[in-house]
C-alpha positions in Angstrom: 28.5 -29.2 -4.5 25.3 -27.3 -3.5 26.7 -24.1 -0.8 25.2 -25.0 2.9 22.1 -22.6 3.8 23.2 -21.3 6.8 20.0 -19.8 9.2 20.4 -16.5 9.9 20.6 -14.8 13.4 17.6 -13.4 14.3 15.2 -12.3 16.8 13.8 -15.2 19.0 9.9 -14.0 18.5 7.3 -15.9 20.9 3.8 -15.3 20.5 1.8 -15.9 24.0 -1.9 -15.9 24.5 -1.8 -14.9 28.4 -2.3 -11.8 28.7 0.7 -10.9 30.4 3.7 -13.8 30.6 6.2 -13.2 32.4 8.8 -10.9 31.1 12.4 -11.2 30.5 14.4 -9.4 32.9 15.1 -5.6 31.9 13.0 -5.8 29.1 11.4 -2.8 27.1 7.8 -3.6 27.9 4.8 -1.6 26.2 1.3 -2.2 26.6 0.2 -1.7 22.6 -3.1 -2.8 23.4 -6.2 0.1 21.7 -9.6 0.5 22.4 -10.3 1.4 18.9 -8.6 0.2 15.7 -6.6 3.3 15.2 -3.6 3.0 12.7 -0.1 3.9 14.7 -2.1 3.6 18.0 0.4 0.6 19.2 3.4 2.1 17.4 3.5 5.2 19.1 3.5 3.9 22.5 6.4 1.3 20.8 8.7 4.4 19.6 8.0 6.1 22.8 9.5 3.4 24.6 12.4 3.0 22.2 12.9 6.6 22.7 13.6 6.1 26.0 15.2 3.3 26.1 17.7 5.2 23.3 17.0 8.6 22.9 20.0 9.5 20.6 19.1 6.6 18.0 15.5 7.2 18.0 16.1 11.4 17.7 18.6 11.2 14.5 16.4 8.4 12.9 13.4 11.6 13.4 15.4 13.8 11.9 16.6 12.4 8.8 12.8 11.2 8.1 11.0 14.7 9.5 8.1 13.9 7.2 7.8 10.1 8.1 7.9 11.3 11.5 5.4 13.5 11.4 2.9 11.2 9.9 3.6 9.2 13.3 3.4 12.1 15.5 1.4 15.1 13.8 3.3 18.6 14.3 6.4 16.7 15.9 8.7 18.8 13.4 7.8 22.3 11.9 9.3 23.2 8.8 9.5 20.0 6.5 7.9 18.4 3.5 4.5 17.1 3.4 4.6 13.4 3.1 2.1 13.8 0.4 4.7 15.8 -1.7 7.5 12.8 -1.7 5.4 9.4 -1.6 1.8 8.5 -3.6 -1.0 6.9 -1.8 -3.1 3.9 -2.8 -6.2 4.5 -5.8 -9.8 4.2 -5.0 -10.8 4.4 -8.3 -8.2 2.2 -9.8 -8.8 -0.4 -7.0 -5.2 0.2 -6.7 -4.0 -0.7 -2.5 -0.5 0.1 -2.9 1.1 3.0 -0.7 4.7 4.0 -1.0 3.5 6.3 2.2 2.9 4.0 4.3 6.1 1.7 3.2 8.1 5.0 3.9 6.1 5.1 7.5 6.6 2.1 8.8 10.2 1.0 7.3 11.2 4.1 9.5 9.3 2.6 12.8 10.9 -0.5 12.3 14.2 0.7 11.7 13.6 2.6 15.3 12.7 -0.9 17.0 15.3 -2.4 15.4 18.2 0.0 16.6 16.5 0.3 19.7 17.0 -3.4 20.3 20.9 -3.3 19.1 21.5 -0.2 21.2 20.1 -1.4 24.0 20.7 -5.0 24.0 17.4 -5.5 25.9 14.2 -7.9 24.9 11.2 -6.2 23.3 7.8 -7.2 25.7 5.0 -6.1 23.7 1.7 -6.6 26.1 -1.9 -6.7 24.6 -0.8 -7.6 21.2 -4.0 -9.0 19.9 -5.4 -5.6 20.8 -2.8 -4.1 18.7 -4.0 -2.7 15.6 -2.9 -4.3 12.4 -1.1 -1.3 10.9 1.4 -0.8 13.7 2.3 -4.7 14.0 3.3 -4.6 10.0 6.0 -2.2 11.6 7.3 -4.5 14.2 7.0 -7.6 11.6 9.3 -5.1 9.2 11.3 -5.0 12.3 12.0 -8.5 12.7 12.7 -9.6 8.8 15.1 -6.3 8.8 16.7 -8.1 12.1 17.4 -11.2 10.3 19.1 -9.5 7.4 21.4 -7.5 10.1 22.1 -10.6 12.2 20.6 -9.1 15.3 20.3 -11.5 18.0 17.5 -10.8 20.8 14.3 -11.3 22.1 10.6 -10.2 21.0 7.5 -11.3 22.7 3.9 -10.6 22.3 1.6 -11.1 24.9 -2.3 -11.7 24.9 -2.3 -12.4 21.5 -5.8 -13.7 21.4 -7.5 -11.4 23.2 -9.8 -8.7 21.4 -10.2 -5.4 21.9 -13.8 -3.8 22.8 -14.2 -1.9 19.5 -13.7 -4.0 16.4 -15.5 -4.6 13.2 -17.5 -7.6 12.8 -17.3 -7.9 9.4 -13.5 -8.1 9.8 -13.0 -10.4 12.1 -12.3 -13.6 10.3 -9.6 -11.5 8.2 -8.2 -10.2 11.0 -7.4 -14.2 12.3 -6.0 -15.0 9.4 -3.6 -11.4 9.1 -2.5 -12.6 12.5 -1.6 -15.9 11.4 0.2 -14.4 8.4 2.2 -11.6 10.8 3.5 -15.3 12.9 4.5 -16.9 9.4 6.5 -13.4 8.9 8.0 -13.5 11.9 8.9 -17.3 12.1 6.7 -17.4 15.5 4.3 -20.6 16.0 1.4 -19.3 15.2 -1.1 -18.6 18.6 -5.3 -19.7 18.7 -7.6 -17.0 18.4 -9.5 -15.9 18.8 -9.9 -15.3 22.5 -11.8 -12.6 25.2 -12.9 -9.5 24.7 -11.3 -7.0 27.3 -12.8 -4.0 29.0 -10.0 -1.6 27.5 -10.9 2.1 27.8 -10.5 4.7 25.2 -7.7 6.9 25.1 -7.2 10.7 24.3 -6.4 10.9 20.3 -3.8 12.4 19.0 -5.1 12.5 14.9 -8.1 13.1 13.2 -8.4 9.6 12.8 -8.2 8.7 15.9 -11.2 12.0 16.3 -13.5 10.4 14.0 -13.1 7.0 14.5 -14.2 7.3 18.6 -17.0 10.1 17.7 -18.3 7.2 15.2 -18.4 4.8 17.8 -19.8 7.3 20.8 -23.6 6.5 21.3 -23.9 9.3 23.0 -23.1 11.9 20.0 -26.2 12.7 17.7 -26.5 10.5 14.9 -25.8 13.3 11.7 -22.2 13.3 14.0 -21.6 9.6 14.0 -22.3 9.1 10.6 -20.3 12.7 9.2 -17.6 11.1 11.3 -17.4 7.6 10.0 -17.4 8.5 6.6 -14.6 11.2 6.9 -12.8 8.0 9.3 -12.9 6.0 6.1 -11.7 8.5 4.2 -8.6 9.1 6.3 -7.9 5.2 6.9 -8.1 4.5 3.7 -4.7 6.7 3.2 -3.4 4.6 6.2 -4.1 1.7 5.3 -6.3 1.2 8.1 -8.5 -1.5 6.8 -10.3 -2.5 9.8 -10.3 0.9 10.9 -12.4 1.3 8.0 -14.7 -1.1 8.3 -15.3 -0.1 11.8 -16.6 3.1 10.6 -18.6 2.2 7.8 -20.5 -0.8 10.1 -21.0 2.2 12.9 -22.4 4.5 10.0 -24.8 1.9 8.9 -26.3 0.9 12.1 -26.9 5.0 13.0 -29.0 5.0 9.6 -30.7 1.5 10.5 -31.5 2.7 14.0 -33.0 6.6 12.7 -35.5 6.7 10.3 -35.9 10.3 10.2 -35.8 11.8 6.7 -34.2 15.1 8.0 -31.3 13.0 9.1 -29.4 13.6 5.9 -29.5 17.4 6.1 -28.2 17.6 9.3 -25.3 15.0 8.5 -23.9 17.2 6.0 -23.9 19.9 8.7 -22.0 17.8 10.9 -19.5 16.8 8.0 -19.0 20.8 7.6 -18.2 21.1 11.1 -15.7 18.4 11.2 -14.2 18.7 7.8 -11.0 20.2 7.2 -11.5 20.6 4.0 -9.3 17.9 2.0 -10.3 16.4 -1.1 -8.1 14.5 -3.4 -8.9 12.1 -6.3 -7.5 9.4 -4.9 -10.4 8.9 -2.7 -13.4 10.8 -3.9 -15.2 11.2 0.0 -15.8 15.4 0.2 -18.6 17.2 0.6 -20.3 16.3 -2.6 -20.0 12.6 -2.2 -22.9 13.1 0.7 -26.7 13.2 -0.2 -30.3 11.4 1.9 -29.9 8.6 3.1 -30.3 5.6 0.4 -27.0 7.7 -0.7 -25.2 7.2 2.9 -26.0 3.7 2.8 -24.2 3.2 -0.7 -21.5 5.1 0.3 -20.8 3.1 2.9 -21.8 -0.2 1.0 -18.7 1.2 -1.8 -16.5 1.9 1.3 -16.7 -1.6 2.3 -16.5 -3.1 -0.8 -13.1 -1.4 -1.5 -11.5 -2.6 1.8 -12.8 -6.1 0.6 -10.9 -5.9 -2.3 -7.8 -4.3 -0.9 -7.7 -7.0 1.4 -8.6 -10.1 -1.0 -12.1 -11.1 0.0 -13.3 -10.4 -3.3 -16.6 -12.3 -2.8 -17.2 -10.0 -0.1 -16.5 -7.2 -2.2 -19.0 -7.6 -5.1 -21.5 -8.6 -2.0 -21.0 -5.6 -0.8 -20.9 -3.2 -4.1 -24.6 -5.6 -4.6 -26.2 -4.0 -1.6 -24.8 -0.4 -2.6 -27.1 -1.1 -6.0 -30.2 -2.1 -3.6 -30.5 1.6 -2.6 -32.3 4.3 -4.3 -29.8 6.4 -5.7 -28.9 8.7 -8.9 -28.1 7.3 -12.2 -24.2 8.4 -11.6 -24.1 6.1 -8.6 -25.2 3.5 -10.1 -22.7 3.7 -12.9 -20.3 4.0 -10.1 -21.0 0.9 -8.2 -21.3 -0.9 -11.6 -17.5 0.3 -12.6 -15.9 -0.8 -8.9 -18.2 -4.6 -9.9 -16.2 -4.4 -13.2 -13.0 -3.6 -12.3 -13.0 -6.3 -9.6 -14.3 -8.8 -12.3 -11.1 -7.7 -14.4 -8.7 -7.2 -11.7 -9.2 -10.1 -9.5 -11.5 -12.8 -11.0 -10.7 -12.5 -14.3 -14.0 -12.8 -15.6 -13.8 -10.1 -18.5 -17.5 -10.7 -20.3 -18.5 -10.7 -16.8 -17.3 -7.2 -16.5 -18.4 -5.8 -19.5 -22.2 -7.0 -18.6 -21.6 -4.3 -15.7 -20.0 -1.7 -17.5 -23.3 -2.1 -19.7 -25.8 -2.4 -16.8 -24.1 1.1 -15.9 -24.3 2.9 -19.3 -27.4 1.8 -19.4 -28.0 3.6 -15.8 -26.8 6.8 -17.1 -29.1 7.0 -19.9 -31.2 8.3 -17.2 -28.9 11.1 -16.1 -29.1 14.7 -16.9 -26.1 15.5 -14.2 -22.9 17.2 -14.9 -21.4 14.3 -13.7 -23.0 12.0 -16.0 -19.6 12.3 -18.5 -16.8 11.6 -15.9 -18.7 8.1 -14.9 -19.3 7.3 -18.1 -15.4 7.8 -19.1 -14.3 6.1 -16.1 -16.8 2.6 -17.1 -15.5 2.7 -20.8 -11.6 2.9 -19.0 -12.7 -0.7 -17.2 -14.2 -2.0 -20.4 -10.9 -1.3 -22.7 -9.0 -2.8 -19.7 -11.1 -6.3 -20.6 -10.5 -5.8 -24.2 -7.1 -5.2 -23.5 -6.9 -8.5 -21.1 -8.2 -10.5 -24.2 -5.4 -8.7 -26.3 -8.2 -7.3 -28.3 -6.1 -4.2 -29.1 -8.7 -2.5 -31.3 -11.2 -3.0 -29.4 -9.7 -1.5 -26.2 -8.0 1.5 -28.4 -11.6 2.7 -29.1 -13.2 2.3 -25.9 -10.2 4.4 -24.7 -10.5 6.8 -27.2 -14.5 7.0 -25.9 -13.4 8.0 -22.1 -11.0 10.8 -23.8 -14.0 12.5 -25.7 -16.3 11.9 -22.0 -13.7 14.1 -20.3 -11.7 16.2 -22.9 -13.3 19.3 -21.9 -13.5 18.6 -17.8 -10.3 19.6 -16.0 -11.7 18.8 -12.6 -9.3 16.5 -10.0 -11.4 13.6 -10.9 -11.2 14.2 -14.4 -7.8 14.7 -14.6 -7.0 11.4 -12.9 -9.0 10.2 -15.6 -7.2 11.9 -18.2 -3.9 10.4 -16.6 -5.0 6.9 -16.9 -6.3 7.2 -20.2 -3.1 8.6 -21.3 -0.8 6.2 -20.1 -3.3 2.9 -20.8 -3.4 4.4 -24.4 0.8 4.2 -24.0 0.6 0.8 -22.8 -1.9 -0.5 -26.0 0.5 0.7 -28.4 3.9 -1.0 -26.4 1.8 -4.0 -26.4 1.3 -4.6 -30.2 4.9 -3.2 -30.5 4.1 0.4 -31.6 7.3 1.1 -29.6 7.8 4.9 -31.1 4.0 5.5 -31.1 4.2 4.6 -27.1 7.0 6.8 -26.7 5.5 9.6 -28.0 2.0 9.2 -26.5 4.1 8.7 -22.7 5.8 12.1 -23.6 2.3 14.0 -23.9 3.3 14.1 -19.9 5.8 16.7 -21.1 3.5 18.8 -23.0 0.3 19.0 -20.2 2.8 20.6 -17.6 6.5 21.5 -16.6 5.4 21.7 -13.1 5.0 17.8 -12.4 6.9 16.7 -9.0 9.8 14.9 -8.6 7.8 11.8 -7.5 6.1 11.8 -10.8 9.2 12.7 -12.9 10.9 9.4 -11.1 8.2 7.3 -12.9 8.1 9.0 -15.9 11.7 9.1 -16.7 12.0 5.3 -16.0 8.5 4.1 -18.3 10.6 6.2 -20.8 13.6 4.5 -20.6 12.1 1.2 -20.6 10.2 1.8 -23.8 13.4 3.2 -25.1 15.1 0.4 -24.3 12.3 -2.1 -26.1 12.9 0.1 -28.7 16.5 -0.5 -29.3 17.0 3.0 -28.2 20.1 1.7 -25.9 21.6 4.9 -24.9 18.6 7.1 -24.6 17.3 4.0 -22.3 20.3 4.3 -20.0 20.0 8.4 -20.0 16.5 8.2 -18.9 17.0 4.9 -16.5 19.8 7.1 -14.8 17.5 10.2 -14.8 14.8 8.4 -12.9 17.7 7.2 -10.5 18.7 11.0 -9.5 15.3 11.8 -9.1 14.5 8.7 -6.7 17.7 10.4 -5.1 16.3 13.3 -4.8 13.7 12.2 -2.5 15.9 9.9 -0.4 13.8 6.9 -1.8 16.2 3.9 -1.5 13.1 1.3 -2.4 13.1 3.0 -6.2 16.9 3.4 -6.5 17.6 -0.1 -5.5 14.7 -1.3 -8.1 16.5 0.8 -10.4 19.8 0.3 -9.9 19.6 -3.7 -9.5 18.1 -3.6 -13.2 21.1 -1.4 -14.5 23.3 -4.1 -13.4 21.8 -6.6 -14.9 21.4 -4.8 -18.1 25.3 -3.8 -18.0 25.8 -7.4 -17.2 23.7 -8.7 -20.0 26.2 -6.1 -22.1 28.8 -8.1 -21.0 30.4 -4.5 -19.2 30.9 -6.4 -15.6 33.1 -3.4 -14.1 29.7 -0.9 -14.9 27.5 -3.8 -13.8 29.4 -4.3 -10.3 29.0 -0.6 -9.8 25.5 -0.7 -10.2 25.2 -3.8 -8.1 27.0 -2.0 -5.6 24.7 1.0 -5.1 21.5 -1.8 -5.7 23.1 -3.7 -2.2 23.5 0.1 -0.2 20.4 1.2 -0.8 18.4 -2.4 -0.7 20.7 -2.6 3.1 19.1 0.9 3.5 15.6 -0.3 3.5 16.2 -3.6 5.5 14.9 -6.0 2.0 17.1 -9.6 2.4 16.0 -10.7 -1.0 16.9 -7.1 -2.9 20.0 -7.3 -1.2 20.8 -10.9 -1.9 20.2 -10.3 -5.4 22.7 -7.4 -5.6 25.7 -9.1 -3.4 24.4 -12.0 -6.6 25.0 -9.7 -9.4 28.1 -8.2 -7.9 29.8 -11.9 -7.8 28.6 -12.7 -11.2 29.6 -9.3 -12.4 32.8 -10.0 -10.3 33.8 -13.4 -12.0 33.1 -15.3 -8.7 30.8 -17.9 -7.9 31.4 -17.8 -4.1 28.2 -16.3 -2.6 27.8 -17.4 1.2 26.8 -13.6 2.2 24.0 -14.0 -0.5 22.8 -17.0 0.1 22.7 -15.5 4.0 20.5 -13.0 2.6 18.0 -15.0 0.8 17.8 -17.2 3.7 16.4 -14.1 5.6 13.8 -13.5 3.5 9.8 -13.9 4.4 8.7 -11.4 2.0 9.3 -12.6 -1.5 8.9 -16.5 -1.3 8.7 -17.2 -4.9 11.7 -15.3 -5.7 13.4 -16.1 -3.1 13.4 -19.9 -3.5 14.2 -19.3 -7.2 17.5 -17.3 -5.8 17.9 -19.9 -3.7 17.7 -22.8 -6.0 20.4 -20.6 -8.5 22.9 -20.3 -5.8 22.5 -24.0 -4.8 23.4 -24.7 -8.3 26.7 -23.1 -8.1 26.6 -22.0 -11.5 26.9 -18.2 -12.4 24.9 -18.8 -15.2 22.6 -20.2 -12.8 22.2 -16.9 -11.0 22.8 -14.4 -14.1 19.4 -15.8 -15.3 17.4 -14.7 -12.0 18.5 -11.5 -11.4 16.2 -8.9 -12.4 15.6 -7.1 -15.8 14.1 -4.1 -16.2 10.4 -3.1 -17.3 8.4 -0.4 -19.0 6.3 0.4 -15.5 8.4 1.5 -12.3 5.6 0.5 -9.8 6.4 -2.4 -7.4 4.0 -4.1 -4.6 5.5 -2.7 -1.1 4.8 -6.0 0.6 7.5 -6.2 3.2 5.0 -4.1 5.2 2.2 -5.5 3.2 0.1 -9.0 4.7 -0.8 -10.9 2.0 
């Protein structure tokens, strides 16, 4: 007989349009209502509250995430890590939106709101919600999909939920609907109209450099070179938030200042503004510094890529290639071109799957730097022929792909610049990934351990990866032992960082491998640490899957606590209902065959505080 699917207690979330309903009595109400589009700008005034409301909860959560915290609230702790050093950030180049920083960022917040609301045993009021920004609501809808795995019981409402804020981005509006709408499907709310009214919010005091550049780009009263140095360098710090709208806010301000100044001297005094507001960061991951600026055709094409990028990221992939189109309508260099031609092929491959398509840009931009005499000329042209052997590879064309590859490696060989590198890192570990495809399991192993030879100073963060793609190509290649070595190795070091995400991942897989070895007193251990550390991060599905495994493992087929779990989940719908369906079957068998395996790549989507 199939087990009963019992609902989970949860958090009674109600979405109202009004702009302020009538609260529950001794609620926490916060107005989380912004001006601007500003990621954290609603969270902050959330975990101020829940600071008050309990002080001792919110402080020791602080603490034992210092670096977390301090992405919230800059300078709040002296002495501690760099968030940079522990967690990697999403790829421009790689069209790659994925940001274990940000999962880090706001699965502490919503731990906060949800320990807030168990402390205090008091409804959550959260006013001005539609004039929340997006990045701090994926916090409270973490919040309330960690409530339903704890069995919290209480009460969240959001109030003005229609209602839009003064500063916005036009371009973003229609997505911004629908990532509402997908926030009430998270939360189980009824999903509210919208949209509504604009109100007359004023701006507030910032508190980060993105919150600096964002209301400079939108001040008509600064000179235009400062409106435009501070929307691009906006872009460049929302993009490591996450901040899409934020984002296209800046870029839509940037291009109206050029539309609105025809001045040819603008340019110049743009870069003079960007060296007066500039702290100086640059990082491959985003190449917006100092070079990236140039007259203005080249402004408008920055912008233009900026767009495009959030486009992708945020799956309006029409829009995208739209928008990498107008970045070709400009008059820029040959190395631009190539540029904009590489971000239209990548999409192609990435996210239409049109690969001929794709190559026909890659052409169009080796074609465009035929023209060039830059320095730069060799890095653009390695970076198109890395898109084009990702088609080849697509089609399984294997020699085909390995040449391209091996192309981009003679473009860059002799450049050692951040870009470059990058490059060099891709190229490395795509040449790793050709050879485990057609089965070259010991050529794939040695081409992954070239990591070991460029440097002994790689983090902890990268080691985590590395040790685990190593293991996994170990394991394909029968290499059992060594597989489990380097699997266990990559476990420590996601220990090392405190990085439960990664050790449950890992340790899940372990389980199911000592399972598969038919060793079910190693596989319930593993299963055991998968369930702490998937409780540690608030995941219902991760840690329905584990409490799975351990029964399995265990001999049982009883599995009401797991099937409570999977019931909780709005993250992972497809694997959830296929948990689902195995426990309704009854049969261990059933259940064994669901539970993950492990893989040759380490990197997982962090969509509980992703949208879509």
């Amino acid at each position: 007989m199939s087990p009963p699917f019992a609902r989970p207690r949860e958090l009674a979330v109600t979405v109202e349009t009004s702009p302020r309903a009538a609260p529950p009595s001794h609620a926490i109400e916060v107005d989380v209502g912004v001006a601007l589009p500003v990621a954290f700008g609603g969270l902050r005034k959330v975990l101020r509250a829940c600071e008050a409301a309990a002080p001792q909860v919110v402080h020791a959560l602080s603490r034992a995430h210092p670096s977390e915290w301090n992405r919230l609230f800059p300078g709040a702790i002296d002495g501690v890590p760099d968030l940079g050093d522990l967690a990697l950030t999403p790829s421009e180049r790689r069209l790659h939106r994925e940001s274990e920083q940000m999962f880090w960022v706001l699965n502490v917040a919503a731990k906060a709101i949800m320990e807030t609301l168990r402390v205090s045993g008091r409804p959550l009021v959260l006013h001005g919600a539609g004039e929340c920004d997006l990045v701090s609501l994926r916090a409270v809808m973490r919040a309330a999909e960690w409530s339903r795995l704890e069995g919290l019981e209480g009460t969240l409402l959001f109030t003005g939920w229609n209602v839009r804020r003064p500063h916005g981005a036009e371009s973003f509006e229609a997505r911004r609907q629908a990532y509402l709408d997908a926030l009430c499907d998270r939360m189980r709310a009824p999903r509210a109209p919208t949209p509504g009214p604009v109100s007359s919010r004023a701006l507030e005091a910032p508190v980060d450099l993105e919150g600096r550049y964002l209301q400079v780009a939108v001040d008509a009263a600064q000179a235009p070179e400062t409106r435009v140095a501070a929307a691009i360098l906006a872009i460049r710090s929302c993009f490591f938030t996450t901040n899409y709208e934020g984002a296209m806010l800046a870029a839509e301000q940037g291009l109206a200042v050029l539309a609105a100044n025809a001045d040819a001297a603008l340019a110049a005094r743009v870069v003079q503004a960007w060296e007066t507001l500039d702290t100086g960061f640059a990082t491959p991951a985003i190449e917006i510094e100092r070079a990236s600026l140039g007259d203005v055709d080249e402004l408008k094409a920055l912008f233009a890529r900026s767009m495009g990028v959030v486009h992708v990221y945020t799956g309006a992939h029409d829009a995208a290639m739209e928008a990498f189109a107008r970045g070709l309508e400009c008059r820029i260099p040959p190395e631009l071109v190539a540029r904009l031609h590489m971000f239209r092929a990548l999409t192609l491959t990435k996210r239409f799957g049109q690969l001929p398509n794709a190559r026909t840009e890659v052409a169009a931009g080796l074609a465009a730097l035929e023209r060039s005499a830059s320095p730069d000329r060799a890095l653009q042209e390695g970076w198109l022929r890395n898109v084009c052997a990702l088609t080849w590879f697509q089609e399984r064309k294997l020699d085909k792909a390995l040449v391209e590859e091996k192309q981009a490696m003679r473009c860059v060989g002799d450049l050692h610049d951040a870009s470059a590198t990058h490059l060099k890192i891709n190229l490395i570990s795509n040449a790793s990934y050709l050879q485990e495809t057609a089965r070259q399991y010991g050529d794939a192993i040695s081409t992954w351990r070239r990591f070991e030879k460029i440097s002994e100073s790689w983090g902890v963060n990268f080691a985590k990866h590395h040790r685990y793609r190593l293991a996994g190509l170990e394991l394909a290649a029968g290499e059992r032992d060594a597989a489990v070595a380097h699997f266990t190795e990559a476990f420590a070091n996601a220990d090392a960082l405190g990085d439960s995400f990664h050790r449950q991942v890992i340790a899940a897989e372990l389980g199911r491998l000592f399972l598969d070895e038919r060793q079910p007193a190693v596989a319930v251990d593993w299963f055991t640490r998968a369930e702490e550390h998937a409780r540690a991060i608030g995941d219902p599905l991760k840690t329905a899957e584990s409490l799975a495994g351990q029964a399995v493992a265990a001999g049982r087929t009883d599995w009401p606590e797991a099937v409570r779990c999977a019931e909780a989940s709005t993250t992972w719908p497809k694997q959830t209902e296929a948990l689902k369906a195995a426990l309704a079957q009854g049969e261990a068998k059933a259940v064994h065959e669901v539970l993950p395996r492990a893989r040759t790549k380490l990197n997982r989507p962090f969509d509980p505080v992703n949208l879509y």
